[in-house]
MILUM-261969 format. One record per atom (N, C-alpha, C): x negated, y, z. Coordinates in steps of 0.02 Angstrom, whole numbers, padded with zeros to 5 digits, always signed. Atoms other than C-alpha are relative to their C-alpha. Layout:
XYZ ...
END
This chain:
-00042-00060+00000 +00000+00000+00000 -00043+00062+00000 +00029-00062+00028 -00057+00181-00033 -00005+00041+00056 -00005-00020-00061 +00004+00249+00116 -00037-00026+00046 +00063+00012-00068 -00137+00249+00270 +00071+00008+00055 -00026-00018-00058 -00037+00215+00422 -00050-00002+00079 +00031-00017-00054 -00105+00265+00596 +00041-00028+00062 -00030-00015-00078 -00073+00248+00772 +00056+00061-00002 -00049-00054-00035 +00007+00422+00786 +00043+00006-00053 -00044+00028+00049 +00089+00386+00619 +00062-00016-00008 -00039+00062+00004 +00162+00236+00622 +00065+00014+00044 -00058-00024-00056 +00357+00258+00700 -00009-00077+00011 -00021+00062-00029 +00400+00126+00825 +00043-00039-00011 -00034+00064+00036 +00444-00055+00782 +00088+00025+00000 -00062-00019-00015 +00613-00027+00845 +00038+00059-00056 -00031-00025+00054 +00649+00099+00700 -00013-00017-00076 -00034+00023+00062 +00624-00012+00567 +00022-00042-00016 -00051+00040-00001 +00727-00119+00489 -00038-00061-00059 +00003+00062+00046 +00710-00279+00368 +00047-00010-00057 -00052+00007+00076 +00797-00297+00178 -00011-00076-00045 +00010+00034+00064 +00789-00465+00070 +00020+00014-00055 -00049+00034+00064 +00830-00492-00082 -00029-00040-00045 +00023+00055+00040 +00810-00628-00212 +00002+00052-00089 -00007-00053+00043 +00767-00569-00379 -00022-00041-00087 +00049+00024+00027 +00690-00696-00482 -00039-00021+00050 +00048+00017-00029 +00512-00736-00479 -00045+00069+00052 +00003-00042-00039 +00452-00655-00322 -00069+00047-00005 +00075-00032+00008 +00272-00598-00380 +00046+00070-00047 -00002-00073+00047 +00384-00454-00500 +00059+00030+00048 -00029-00021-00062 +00485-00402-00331 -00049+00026+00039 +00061-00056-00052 +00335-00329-00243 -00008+00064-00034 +00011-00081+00018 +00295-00172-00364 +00045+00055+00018 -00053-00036+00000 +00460-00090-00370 +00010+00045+00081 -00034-00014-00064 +00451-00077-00187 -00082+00018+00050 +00060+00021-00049 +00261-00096-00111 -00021+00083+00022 +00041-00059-00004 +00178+00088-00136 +00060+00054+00020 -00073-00048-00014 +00357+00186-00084 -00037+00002+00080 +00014-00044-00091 +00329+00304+00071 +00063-00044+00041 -00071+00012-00063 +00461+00221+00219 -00022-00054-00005 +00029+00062-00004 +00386+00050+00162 -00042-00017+00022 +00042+00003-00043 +00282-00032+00289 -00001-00077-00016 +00034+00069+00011 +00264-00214+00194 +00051-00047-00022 -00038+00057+00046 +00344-00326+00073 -00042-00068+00006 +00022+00047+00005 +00307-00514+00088 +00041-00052-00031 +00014+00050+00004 +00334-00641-00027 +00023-00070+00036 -00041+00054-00038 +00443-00792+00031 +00069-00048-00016 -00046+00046-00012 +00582-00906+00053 +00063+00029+00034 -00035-00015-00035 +00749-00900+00106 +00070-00031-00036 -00074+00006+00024 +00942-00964+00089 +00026-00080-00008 -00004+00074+00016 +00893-01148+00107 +00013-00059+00065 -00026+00056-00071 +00916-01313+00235 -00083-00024+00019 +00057+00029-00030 +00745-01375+00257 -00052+00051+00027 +00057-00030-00036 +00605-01297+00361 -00067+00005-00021 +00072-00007+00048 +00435-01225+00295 +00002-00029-00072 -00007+00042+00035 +00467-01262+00131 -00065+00030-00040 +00047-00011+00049 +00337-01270-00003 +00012+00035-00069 -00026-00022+00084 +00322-01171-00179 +00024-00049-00015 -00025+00080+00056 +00338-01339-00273 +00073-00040+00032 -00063+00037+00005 +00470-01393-00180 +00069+00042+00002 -00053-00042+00021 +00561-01242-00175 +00008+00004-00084 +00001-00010+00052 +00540-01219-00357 +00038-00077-00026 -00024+00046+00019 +00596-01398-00376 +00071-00004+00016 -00067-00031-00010 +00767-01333-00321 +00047-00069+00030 -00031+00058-00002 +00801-01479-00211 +00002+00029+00105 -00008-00038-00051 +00783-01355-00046 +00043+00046+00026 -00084-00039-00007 +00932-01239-00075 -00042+00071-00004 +00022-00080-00012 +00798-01076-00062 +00007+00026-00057 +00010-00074+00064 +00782-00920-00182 -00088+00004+00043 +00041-00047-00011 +00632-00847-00188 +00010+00058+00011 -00033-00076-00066 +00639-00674-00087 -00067+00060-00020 +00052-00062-00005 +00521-00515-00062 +00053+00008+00078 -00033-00019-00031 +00554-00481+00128 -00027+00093+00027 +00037-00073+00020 +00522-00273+00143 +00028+00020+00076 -00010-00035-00053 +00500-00193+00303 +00005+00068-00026 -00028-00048+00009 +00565-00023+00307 +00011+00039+00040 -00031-00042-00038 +00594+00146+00395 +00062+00035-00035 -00055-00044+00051 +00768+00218+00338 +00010+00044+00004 -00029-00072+00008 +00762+00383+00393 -00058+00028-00056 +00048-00012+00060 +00623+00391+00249 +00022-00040-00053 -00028+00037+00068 +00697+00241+00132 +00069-00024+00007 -00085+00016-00009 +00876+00222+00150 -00012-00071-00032 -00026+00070+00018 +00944+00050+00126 +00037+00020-00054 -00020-00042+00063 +01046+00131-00004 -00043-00003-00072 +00024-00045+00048 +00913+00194-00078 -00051-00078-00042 +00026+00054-00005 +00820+00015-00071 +00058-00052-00068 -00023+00031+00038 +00971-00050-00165 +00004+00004-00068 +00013-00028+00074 +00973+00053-00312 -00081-00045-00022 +00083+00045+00032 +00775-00017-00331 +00026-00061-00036 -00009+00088+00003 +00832-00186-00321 +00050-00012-00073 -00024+00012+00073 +00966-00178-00459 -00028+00015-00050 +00048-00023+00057 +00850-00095-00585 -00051-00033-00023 +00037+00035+00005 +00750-00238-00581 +00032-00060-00027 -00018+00084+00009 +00867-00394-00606 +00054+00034-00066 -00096-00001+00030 +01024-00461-00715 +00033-00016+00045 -00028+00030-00020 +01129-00465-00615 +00082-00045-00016 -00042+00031+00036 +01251-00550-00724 -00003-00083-00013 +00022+00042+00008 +01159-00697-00728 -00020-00056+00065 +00008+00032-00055 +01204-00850-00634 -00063-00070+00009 +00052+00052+00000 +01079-00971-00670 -00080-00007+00004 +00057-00006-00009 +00921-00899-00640 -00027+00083-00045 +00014-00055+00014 +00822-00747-00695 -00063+00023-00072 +00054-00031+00043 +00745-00688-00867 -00019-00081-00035 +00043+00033+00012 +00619-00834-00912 -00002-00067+00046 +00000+00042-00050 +00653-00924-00751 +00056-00023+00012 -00088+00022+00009 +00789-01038-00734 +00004-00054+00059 -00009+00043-00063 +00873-01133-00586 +00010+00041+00053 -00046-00027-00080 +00951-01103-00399 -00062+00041+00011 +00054-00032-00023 +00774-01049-00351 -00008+00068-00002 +00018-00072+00025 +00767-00898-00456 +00072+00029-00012 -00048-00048+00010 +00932-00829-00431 +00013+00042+00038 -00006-00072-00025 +00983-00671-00376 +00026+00006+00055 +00011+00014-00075 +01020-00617-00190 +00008+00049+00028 +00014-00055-00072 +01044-00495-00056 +00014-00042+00040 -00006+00026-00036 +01022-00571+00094 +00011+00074+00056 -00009-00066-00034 +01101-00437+00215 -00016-00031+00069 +00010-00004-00084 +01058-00409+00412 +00050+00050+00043 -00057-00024-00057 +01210-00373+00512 +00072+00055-00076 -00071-00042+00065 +01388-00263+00425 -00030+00053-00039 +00002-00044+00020 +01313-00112+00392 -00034-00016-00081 +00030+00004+00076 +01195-00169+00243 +00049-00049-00029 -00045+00037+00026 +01323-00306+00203 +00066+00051-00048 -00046-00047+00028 +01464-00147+00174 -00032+00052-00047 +00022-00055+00050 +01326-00051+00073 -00023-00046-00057 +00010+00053+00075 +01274-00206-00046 +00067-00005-00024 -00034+00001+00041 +01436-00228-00086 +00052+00065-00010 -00021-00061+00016 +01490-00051-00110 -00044+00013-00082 +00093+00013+00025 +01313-00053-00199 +00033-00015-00072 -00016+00027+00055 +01388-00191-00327 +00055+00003-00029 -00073-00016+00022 +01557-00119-00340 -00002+00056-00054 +00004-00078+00044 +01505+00047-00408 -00032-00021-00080 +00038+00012+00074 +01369-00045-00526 +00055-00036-00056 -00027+00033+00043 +01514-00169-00587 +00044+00073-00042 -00042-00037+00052 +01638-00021-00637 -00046+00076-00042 +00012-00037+00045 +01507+00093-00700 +00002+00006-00080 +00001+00016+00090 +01505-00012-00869 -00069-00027-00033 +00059+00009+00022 +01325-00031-00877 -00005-00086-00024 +00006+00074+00020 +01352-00223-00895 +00051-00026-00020 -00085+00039+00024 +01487-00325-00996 +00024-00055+00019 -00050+00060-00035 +01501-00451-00891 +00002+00009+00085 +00007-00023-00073 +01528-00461-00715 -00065-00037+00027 +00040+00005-00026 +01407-00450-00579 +00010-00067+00054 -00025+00045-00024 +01381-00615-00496 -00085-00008+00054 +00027+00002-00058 +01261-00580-00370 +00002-00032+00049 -00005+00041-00100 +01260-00678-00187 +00001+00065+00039 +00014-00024-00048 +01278-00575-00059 +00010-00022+00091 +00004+00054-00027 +01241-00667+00069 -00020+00000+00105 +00052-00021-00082 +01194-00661+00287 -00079-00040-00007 +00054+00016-00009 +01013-00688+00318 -00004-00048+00023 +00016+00049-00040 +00937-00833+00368 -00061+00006+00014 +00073-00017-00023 +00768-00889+00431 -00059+00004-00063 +00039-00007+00055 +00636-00819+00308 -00064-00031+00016 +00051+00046-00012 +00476-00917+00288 -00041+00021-00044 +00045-00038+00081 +00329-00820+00184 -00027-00071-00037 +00027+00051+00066 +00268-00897+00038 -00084-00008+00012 +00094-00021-00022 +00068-00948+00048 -00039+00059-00033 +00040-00091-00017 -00068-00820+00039 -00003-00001-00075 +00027+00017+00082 -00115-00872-00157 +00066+00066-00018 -00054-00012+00017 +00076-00799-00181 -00008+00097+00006 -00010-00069-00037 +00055-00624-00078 -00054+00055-00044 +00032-00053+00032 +00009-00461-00165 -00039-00038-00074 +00033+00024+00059 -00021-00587-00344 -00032+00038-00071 +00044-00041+00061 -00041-00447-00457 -00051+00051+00019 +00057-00029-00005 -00175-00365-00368 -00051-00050-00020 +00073+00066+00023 -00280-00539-00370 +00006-00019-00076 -00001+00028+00075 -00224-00586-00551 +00042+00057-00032 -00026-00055+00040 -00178-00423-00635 +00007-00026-00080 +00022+00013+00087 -00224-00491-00817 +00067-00040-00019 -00052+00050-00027 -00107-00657-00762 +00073+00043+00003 -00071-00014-00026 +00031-00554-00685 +00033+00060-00065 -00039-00039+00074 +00058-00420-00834 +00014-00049-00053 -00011+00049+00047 +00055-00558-00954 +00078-00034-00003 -00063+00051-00031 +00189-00652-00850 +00056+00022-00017 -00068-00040-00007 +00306-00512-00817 +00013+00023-00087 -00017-00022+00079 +00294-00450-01021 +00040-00062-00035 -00017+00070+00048 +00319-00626-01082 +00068-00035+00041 -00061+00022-00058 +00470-00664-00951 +00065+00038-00018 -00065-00027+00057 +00583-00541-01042 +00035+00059+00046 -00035-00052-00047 +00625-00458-00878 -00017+00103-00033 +00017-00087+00012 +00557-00255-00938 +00027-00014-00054 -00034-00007+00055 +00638-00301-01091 +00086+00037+00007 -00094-00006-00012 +00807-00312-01017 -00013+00052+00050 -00002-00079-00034 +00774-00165-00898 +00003+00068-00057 -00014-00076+00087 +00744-00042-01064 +00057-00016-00036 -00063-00015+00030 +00898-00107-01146 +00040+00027+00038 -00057-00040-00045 +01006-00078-00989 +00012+00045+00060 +00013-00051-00014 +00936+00076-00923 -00016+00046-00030 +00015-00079+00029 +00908+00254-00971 +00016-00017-00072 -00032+00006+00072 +01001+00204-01140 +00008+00064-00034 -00014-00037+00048 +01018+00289-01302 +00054+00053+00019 -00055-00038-00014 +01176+00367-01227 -00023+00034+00076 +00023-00023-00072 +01094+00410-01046 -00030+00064-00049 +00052-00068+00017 +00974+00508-01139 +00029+00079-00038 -00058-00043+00031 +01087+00604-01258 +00048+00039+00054 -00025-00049-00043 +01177+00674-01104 -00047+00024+00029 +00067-00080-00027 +01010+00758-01056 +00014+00060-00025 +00010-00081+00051 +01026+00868-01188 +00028+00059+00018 -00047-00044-00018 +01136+00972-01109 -00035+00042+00070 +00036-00026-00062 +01027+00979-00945 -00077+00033-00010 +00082-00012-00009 +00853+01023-01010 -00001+00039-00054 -00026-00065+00050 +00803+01157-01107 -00047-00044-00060 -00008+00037+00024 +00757+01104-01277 -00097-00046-00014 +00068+00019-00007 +00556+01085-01247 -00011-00053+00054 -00008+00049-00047 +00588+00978-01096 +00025-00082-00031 -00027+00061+00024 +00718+00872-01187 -00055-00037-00062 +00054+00033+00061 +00573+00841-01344 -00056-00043+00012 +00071+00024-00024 +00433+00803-01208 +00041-00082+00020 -00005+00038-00011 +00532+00682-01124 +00041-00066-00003 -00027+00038+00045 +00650+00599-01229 -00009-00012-00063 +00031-00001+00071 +00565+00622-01390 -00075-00010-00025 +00084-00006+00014 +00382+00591-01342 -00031+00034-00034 +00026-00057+00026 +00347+00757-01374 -00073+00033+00032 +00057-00028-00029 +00191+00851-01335 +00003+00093+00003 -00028-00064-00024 +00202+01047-01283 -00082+00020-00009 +00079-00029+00027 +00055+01153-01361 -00069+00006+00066 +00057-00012-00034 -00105+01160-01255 -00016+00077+00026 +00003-00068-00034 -00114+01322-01133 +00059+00030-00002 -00053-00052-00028 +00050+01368-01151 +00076-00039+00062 -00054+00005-00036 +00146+01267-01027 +00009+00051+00082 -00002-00063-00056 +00202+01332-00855 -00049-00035+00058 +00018+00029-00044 +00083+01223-00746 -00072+00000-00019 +00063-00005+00052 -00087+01219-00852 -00048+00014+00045 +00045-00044-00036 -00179+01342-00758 +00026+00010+00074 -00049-00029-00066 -00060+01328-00597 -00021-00025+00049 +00028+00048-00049 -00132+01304-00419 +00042+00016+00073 -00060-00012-00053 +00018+01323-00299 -00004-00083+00036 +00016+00069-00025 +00026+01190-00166 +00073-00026+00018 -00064+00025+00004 +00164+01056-00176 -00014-00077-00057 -00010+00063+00032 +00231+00913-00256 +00033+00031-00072 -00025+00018+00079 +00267+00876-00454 +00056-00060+00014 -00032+00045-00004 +00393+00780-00480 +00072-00011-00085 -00022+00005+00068 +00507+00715-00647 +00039+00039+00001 -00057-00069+00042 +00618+00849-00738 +00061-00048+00027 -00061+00024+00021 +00762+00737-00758 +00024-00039+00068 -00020+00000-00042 +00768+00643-00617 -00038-00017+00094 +00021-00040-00071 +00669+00710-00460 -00040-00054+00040 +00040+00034-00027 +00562+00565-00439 -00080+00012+00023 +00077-00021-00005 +00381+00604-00361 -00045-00021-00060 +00070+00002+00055 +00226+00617-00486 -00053+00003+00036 +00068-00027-00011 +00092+00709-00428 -00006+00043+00057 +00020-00039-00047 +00006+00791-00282 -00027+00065-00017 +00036-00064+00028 -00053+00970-00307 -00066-00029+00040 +00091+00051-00022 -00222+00876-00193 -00012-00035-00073 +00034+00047+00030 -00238+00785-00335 -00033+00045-00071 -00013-00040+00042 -00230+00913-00471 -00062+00022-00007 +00080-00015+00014 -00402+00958-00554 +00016+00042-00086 +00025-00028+00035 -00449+01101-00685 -00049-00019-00067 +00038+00057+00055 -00486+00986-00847 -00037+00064-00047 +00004-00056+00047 -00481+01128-00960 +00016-00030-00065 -00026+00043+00062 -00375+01028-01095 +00030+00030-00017 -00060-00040+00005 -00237+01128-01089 +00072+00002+00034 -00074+00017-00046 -00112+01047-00988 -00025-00021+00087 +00005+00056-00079 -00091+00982-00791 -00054-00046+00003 +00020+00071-00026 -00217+00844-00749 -00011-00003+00070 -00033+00038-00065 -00215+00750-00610 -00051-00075-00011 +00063+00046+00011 -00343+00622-00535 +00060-00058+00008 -00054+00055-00007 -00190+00497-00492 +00073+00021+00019 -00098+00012-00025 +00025+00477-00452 -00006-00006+00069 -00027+00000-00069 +00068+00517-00279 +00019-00070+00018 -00020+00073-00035 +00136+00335-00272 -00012-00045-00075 +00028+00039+00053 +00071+00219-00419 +00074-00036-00032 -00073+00038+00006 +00257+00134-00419 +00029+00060-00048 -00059-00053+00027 +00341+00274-00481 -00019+00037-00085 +00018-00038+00083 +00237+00292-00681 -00016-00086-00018 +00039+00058+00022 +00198+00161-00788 -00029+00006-00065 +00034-00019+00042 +00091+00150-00930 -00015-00032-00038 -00020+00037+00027 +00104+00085-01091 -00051+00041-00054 +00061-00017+00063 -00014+00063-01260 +00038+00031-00049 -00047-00060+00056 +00038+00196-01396 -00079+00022-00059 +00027+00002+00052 -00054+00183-01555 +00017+00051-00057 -00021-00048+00033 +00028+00331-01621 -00067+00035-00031 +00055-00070+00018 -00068+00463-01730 -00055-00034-00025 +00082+00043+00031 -00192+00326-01786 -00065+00027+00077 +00042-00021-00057 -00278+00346-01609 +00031-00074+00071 +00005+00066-00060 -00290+00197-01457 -00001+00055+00061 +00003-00013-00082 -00224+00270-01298 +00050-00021+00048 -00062+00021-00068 -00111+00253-01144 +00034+00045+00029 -00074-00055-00031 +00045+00329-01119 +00022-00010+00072 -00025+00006-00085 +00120+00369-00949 +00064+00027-00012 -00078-00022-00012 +00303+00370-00911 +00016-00016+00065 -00010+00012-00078 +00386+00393-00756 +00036-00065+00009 -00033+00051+00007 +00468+00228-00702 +00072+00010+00025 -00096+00001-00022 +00655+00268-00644 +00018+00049-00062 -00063-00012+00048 +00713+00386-00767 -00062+00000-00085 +00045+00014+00049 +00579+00333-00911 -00020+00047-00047 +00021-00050+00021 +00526+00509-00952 -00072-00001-00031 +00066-00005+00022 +00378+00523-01083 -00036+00069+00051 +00048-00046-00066 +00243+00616-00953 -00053+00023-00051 +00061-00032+00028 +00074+00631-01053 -00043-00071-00030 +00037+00048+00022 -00066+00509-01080 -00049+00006+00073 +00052+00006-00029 -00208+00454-00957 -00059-00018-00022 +00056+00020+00046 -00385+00449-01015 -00042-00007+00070 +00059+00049-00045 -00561+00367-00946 -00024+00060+00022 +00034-00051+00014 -00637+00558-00940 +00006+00055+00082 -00029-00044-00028 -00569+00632-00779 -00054-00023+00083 +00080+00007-00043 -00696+00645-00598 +00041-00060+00044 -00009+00049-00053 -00729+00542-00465 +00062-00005+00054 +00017+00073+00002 -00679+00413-00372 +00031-00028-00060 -00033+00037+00026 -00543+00357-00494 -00025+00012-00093 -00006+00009+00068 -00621+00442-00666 +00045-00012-00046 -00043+00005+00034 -00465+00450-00721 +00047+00078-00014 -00035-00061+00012 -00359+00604-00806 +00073-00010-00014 -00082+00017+00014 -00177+00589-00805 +00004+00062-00032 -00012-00069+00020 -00159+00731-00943 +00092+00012-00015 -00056+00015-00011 +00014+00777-00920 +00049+00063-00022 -00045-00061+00027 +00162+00898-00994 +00024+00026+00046 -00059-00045-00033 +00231+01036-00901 +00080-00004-00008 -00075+00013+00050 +00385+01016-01000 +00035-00065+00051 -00031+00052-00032 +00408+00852-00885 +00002-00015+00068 +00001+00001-00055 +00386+00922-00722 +00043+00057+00031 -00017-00050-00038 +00461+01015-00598 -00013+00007+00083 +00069-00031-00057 +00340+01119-00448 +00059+00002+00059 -00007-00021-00063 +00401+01091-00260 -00036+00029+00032 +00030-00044-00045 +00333+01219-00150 -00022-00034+00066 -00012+00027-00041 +00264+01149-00016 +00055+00030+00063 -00062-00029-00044 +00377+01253+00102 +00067-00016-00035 -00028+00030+00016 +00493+01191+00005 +00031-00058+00010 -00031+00064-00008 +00503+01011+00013 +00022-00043+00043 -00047-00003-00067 +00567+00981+00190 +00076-00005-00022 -00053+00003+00053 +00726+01031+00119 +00023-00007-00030 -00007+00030+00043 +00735+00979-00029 -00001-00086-00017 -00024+00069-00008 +00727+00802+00033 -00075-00049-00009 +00061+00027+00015 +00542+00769+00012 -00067+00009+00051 +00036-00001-00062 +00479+00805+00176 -00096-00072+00017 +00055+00067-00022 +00381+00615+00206 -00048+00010-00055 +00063+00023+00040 +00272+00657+00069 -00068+00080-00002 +00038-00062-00033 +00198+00837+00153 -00076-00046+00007 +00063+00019-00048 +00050+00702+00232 -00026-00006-00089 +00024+00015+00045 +00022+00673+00031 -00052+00071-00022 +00025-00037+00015 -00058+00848+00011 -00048+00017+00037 
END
């Protein structure tokens, strides 16, 4: 996790809480959720079955009754359970009773395992709203389910795409799951009602993978202290700490306030080999990141104004972005 917790930090056990859910395969249930401020540890596990300590292989042999899980400790006056759920759907089908994506069987099917009424009355509020929004044509056939005793998965299992990064992008591309997240999110029709909200240099950068001339955006040369965060929809980016004087023409930035929240994809455009960055919840084209940018990380997130918008730090208290003040 990204977040350093401390002694004087850390809030006491007693204010945080515990979330399962089943999602699939549990190695692509840790990102969505690991590097998020209020999160204090996703593990990897078992759960929903009759036998005791069970094994991968025999869970996977679907003769145990478990799902595979992610169990996520949590503070909610920083990550709402709420806010935890929205994650969780943006990741699965939940339409799909027989397993998930690439993975098929009881094992890998989908899941909230709730802890006590309150998260029980917000998962299925949760899946009420998602069924009549429309976003899916069939119904949602989720579990929602009471907790039972969770049992982590072995160590090989825990944090897999840090130890096998090469392995675990491979997995998750070839598994179909980000496939079916870009068809049934931020759709052709999501985006088209931007147009109305952004002015029309915003809407080009970040629905049109546009680029915004060099020196003339509004952030370029800007050293106000605060958080960046997406135009469209108000997800964290960037630290003004992080923010460095490239002299390109736009924003750079040595890294993302929370690594979860951009992702970054090969773009061969222009007859040129580089790497695009988009935010990951509302899939706003951001900029590009290059090898060129200083120490430790040597990395330049060169990035459009056009796709940000500057919290003050006196500001963001208010504005609902308080827990990420220790980020500056």
């Amino acid at each position: 996790m990204s977040e350093t917790k401390t002694e004087s930090t850390r809030p006491a056990a007693e204010k945080l809480e515990k979330a399962t859910f089943a999602g699939g395969c549990f190695w692509c249930m840790v990102t969505p959720f690991e590097e998020q401020p209020g999160i204090h540890g996703v593990v990897s596990g078992y759960m929903g079955g009759h036998k005791a300590n069970p094994t991968y292989e025999e869970v996977c042999s679907d003769t145990t009754g478990h799902a595979e899980v992610v169990e996520i400790t949590f503070d909610p006056a920083i990550y709402p359970y709420e806010k935890l759920l929205n994650t969780y759907w943006m990741q699965i089908d939940p339409t799909d009773a027989g397993g998930q994506f690439h993975d098929r069987g009881d094992s890998y099917r989908s899941a909230i395992f709730y802890y006590g009424e309150e998260q029980r009355a917000a998962a299925e509020r949760s899946r009420d709203e998602l069924q009549r929004s429309g976003r899916f044509d069939k119904p949602i056939v989720t579990e929602i389910v009471p907790a039972t005793e969770f049992y982590p998965a072995e160590d090989y299992h825990q944090g897999y795409h840090h130890k096998n990064p090469l392995r675990y992008k491979m997995y998750r591309k070839g598994s179909g799951r980000d496939a079916f997240i870009a068809d049934h999110w931020n759709t052709p029709k999501e985006r088209e009602a931007r147009r109305s909200k952004l002015t029309p240099i915003q809407y080009e950068v970040t629905q049109n993978n546009g680029t915004e001339r060099p020196f003339t955006g509004e952030y370029w040369d800007f050293n106000g202290e605060g958080l960046y965060v997406d135009i469209v929809s108000g997800e964290p980016l960037f630290s003004s700490a992080d923010k460095f004087d490239s002299n390109c023409g736009w924003p750079s930035f040595t890294k993302p306030i929370v690594g979860a929240n951009v992702k970054e994809k090969d773009d061969l455009t222009h007859g040129m080999v580089r790497t695009e960055v988009r935010s990951k919840e509302a899939d706003s084209h951001l900029g590009h990141v290059f090898n060129d940018g200083p120490g430790p990380t040597r990395l330049r997130y060169c990035i459009n104004s056009a796709a940000l918008r500057f919290i003050p730090k006196a500001d963001m208290e208010k504005e609902g972005y308080g827990h990420y003040l220790t980020y500056l």
